[in-house]
N, C-alpha and C positions, 0 to 999 in steps of 0.2 A: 165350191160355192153352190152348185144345183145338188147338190147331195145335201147340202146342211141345208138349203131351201125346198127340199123333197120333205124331208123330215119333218121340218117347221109346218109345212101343209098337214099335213100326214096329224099334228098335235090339233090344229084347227079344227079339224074333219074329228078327231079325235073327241074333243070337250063337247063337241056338237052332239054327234052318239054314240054313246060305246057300242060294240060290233060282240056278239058272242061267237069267232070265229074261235076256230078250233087250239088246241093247250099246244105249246112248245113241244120238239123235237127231243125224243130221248137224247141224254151225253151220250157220245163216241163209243164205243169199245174200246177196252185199255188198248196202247199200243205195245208192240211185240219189239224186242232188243236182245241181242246178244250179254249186253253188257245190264248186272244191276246196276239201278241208281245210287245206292248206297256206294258201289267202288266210284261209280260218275262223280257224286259228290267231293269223292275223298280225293279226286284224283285231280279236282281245283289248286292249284296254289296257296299255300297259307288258309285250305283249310282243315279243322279234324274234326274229331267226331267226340260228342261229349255223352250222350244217349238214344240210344232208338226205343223207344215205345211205340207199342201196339196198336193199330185202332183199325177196326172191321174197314176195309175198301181204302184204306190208303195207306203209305208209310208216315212215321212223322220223327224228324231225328229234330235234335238241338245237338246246335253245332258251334263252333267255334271259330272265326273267319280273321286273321291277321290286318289291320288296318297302318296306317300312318297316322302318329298321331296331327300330322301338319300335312294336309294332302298338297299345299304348294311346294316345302320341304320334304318330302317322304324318305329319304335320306335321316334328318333328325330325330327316329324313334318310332316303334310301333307299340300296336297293343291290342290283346284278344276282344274283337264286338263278337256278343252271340247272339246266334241268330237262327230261326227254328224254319224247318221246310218241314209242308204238308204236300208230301206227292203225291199224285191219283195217274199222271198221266203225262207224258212229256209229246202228247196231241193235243194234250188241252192247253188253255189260257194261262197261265199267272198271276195271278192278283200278289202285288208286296204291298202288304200290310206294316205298318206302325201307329203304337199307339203315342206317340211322344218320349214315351218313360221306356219303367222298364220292359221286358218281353213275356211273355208267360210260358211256360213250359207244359203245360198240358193240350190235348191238342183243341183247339177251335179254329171256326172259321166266319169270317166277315161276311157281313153282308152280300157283297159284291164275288164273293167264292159262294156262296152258293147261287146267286145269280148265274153265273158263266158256268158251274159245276167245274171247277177248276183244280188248279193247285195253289199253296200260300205258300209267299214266304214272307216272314215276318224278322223284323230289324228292331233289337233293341238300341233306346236313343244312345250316341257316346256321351259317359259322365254318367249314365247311373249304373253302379255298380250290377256288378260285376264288372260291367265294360267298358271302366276307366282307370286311364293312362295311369301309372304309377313312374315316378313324381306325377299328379294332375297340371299341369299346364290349364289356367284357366280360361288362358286368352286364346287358346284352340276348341273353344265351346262355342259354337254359332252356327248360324244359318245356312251357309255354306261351308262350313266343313261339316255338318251334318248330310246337304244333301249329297255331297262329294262322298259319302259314303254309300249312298244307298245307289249311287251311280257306279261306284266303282264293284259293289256286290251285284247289281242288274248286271254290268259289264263281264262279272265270271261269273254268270251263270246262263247268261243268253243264250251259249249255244248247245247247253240243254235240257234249257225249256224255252224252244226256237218258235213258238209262237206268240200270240199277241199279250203283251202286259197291261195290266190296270195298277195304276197307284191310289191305294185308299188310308183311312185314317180317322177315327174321331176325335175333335177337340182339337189336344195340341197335337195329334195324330193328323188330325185334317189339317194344321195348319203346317207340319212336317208335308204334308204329298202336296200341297200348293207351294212350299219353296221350293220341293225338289223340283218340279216344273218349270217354277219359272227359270233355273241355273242349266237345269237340263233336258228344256222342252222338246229334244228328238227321242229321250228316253222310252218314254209310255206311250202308250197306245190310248191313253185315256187316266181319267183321274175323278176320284170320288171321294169328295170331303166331306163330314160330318162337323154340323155345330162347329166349324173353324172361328172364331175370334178373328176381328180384323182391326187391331187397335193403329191407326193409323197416325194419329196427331195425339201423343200422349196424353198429354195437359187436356186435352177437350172431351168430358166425359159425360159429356148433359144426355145421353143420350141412355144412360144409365138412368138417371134419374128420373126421366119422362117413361121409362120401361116400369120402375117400379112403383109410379104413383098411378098405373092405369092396369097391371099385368089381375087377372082373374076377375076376383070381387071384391066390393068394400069390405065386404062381411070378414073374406079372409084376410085381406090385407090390416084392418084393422084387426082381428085377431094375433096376427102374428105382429105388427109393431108392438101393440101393447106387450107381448112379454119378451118384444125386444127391450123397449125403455125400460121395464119392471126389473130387469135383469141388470140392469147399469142403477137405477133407483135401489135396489137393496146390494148393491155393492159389497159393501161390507160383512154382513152374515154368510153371502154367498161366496165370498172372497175366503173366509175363514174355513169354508167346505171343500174349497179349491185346493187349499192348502195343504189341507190331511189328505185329500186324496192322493194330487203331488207324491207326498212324503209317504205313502202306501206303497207304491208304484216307482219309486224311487227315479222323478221326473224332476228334471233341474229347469233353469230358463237365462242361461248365461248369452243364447245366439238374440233372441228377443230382448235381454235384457232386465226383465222381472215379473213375476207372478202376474203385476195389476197390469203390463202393459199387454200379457198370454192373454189377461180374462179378459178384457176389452175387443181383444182381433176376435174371440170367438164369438162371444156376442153381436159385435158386428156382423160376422157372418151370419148370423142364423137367418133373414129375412131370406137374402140370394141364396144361401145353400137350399133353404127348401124350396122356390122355384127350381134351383137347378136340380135337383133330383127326388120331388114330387110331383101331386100333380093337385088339381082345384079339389079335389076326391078328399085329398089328406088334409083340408084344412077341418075336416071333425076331429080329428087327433090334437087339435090345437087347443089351448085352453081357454075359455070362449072370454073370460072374467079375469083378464090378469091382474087386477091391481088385488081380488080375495083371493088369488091361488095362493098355496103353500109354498115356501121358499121351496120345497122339495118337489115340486111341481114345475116352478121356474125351471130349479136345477134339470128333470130330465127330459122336459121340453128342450134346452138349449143343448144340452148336451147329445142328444139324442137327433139332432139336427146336426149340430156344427161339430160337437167331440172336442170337449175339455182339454183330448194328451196333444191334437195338432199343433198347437204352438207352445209345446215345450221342444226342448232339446231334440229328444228321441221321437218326435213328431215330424218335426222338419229336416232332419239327416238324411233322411233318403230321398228328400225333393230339392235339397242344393241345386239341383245343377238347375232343375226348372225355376227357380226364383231365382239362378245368377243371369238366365236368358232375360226375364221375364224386366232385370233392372240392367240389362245391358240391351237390349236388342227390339222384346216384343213388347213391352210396355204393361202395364198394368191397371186395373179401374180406379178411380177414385168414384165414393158417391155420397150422398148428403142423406141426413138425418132428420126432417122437419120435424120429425112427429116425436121428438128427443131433444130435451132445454139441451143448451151448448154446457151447460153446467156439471154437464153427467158424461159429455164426450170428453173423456181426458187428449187420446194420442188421434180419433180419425182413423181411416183407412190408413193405415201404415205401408210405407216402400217397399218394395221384394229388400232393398238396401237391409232392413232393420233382419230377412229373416234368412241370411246369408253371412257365415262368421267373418271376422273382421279381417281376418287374417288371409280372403280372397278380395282381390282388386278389382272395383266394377267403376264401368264407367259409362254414360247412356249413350247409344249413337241413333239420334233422331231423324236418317236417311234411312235406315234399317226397312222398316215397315211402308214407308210411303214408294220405298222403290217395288218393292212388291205390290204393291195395291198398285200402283203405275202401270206396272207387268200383266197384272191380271187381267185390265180394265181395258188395255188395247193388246193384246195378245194372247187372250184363251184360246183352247182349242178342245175341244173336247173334253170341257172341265163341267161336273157336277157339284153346286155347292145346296146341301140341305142341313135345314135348319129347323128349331123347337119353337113353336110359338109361343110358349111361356116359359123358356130358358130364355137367363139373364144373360149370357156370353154371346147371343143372338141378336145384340142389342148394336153392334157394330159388328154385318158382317161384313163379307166379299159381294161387291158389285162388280156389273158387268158394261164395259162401256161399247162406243161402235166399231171397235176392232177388234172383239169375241167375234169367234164364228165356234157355233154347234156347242154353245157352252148356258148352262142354265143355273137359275140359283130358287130352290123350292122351298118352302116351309110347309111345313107338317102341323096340322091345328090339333090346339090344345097337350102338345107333346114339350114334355123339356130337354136338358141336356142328352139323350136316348133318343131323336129324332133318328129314324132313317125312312130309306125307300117304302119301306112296306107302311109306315104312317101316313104319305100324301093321301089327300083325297084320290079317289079313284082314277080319273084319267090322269093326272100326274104321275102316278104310282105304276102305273101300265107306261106310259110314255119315256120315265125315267127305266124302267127297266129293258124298254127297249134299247135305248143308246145306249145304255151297257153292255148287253150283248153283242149289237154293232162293232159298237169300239174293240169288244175283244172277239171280234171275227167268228164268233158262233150265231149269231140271229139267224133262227130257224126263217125259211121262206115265208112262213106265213104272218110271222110278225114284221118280215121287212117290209107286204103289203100292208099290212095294217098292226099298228101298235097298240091297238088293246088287246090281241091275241097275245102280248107277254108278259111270263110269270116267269119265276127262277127253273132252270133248269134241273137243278136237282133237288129233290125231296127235302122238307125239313128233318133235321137233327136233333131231338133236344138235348142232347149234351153238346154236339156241335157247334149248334147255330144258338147257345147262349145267347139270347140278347137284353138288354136294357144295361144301364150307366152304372158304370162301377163307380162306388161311394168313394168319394175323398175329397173330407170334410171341409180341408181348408179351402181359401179361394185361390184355385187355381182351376184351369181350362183341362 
């Protein structure tokens, strides 16, 4: 308690005036071992090795880890999750990364890895291919046997990388490192969410609605409805365009159900797809006169925002498993159309139900989310939640109620889905990257007196520290 009340001072004194006290502590020198990491690795249980690639100052393998597919039953069936380690140093920190989906295989690193100058390991979700179960069991898709995984991978590898962990994440990534928490709050050392989604009370999505009738400027908001509606008003010409393309591409619509109910969800999407991944800057890109643009204008405004192939067939296969969570567990937005006669909306925001084949069983369980948000609101501990000020999935996030302790929730102005640390205003941005370091046991001396003396510890990357939202167009987090 006087440590989370040191700190809290420490931010006070902080927004008052920044201090130009001197830059963070070089990283450690590598540690020395008998043994490489690579046999360390190999010599876990149910794990092997699928590749090692190169990268100047660290190792980086993608590997293969044996899971249960029923971690209450683990008797009933396993099956390969993969999962990628970026070693630097088994003195340093750990940061386990997820982004919700799937894993990427080339090497990068989060946010929060270059903060602590650390090591990743990163967890693909179970259920997106590669690493799901065969038969898929779809009723082993959830909340908790997701985090019972990333529990049971922290568990065999703790002890060698025996210092401190950070759990991170954007999106459904962030909202992955906030269940793992709440299931397995002795786990981490700390937790850093991005843009996390906190859909609590399904049915109640006004808060959607008041985001989009106030988010930028008139100027752009009325730019982009009008070739929303414009786009539903020439239905038909553009329907016909849709068509051939379809049929170029050799794109079907048997999980959606047909052509006109695809064109609808995309059009829909295009307002929140470009807040979620523009910015007020891109609305000259928009066509300023929708009702004189060319149908072929409409077309690559919308397309070119939301992308015509997401709701075909081969658009949404590889995001099953996030629309069967999203209509069983996390819930999904519903939002209104003022500036659009009812006469032109045929189907509405459509259910995860419509974009997930028939032939999977869903069923809502409306305890899901509010137990978590229950979890978070009297039990944080060392949790970061930061958020986009003009991303729409920020529109319900995670609050903190009076039995957090050392847990903050920041937003970043003028930033969408791609909000992190290095976007807050300045003494947030220093403050937050203090208690990161904290949390993972490297805060050099001079930022533990004062927190505007920290910045990440290791140097930028730019192939490394890639940053800003990766595109994917449909609505999902």
């Amino acid at each position: 308690m006087r440590k989370a009340l040191r700190w809290l001072l420490a931010l006070t004194v902080l927004i008052g005036t920044l201090s130009t006290a001197g830059a963070a502590t070089a990283a450690e020198p590598e540690a020395t071992g008998t043994t490489d990491i690579k046999e360390r690795l190999l010599s876990v249980p149910g794990m092997s090795l699928v590749e090692e690639k190169p990268y100047t100052g660290y190792r980086f393998f993608v590997l293969n880890y044996t899971q249960p597919v029923d971690h209450r039953r683990p008797s009933k069936g396993t099956f390969q999750q993969r999962i990628t380690v970026l070693h630097k140093d088994t003195a340093r920190p750990t940061v386990f990364y997820t982004s919700g989906y799937s894993v990427s295989t080339t090497p990068r690193r989060s946010e929060p890895t270059q903060i602590v100058d650390g090591n990743q390991v990163s967890m693909e979700y179970r259920f997106f291919t590669p690493s799901r179960p065969d038969p898929a069991d779809w009723s082993k898709l959830d909340i908790w046997q997701a985090a019972s995984d990333q529990h049971r991978i922290f568990t065999a590898l703790k002890d060698i990388y025996s210092e401190n962990w950070i759990s991170t994440g954007g999106s459904k990534g962030g909202m992955t490192a906030t269940y793992y928490e709440r299931f397995y709050p002795r786990d981490m050392d700390g937790v850093v969410a991005y843009v996390a989604p906190n859909d609590v009370v399904n049915k109640e999505d006004s808060a959607y609605d008041r985001f989009f009738a106030g988010v930028g400027t008139k100027e752009c908001r009325d730019r982009l409805n009008g070739v929303q509606r414009e786009a539903l008003v020439r239905r038909e010409p553009l329907e016909q365009k849709y068509q051939a393309y379809a049929a170029e591409n050799g794109y079907t619509f048997d999980t959606i159900g047909s052509l006109d109910r695809a064109y609808e969800a995309v059009v829909l999407d295009y307002v929140w797809g470009f807040w979620q991944y523009s910015t007020l800057a891109d609305c000259e890109q928009i066509p300023a006169d929708a009702k004189n643009a060319t149908d072929e204008e409409i077309w690559e405004s919308v397309d070119t925002v939301s992308g015509f192939s997401f709701y075909t067939d081969q658009g949404l296969s590889p995001y099953t498993p996030y629309y069967y969570q999203a209509g069983t567990q996390l819930g999904a937005p519903t939002i209104h159309f003022p500036h659009i006669e009812k006469s032109h909306v045929r189907y509405g925001y459509q259910p995860p139900r419509n974009f997930v084949p028939r032939s999977i069983d869903m069923e809502f369980q409306p305890r899901a989310m509010r137990d978590v948000d229950t979890w978070v609101r009297g039990n944080a501990r060392h949790m970061l939640f930061v958020y986009g000020e003009n991303d729409p999935w920020g529109s319900e996030p995670f609050r903190l109620g009076k039995g957090a302790r050392d847990s903050y929730v920041f937003t970043a102005p003028g930033m969408n889905h791609g909000a992190n640390v290095a976007g807050l205003v300045a003494q947030e941005k220093a403050f937050a990257t203090a208690r990161i370091l904290d949390w993972a046991g490297v805060a050099p001396s001079a930022v533990r007196e004062n927190p505007a003396a920290a910045k990440p510890l290791a140097t930028f990357d730019a192939k490394l520290d890639k940053r800003g939202v990766e595109r994917q167009r449909s609505l999902r987090p």
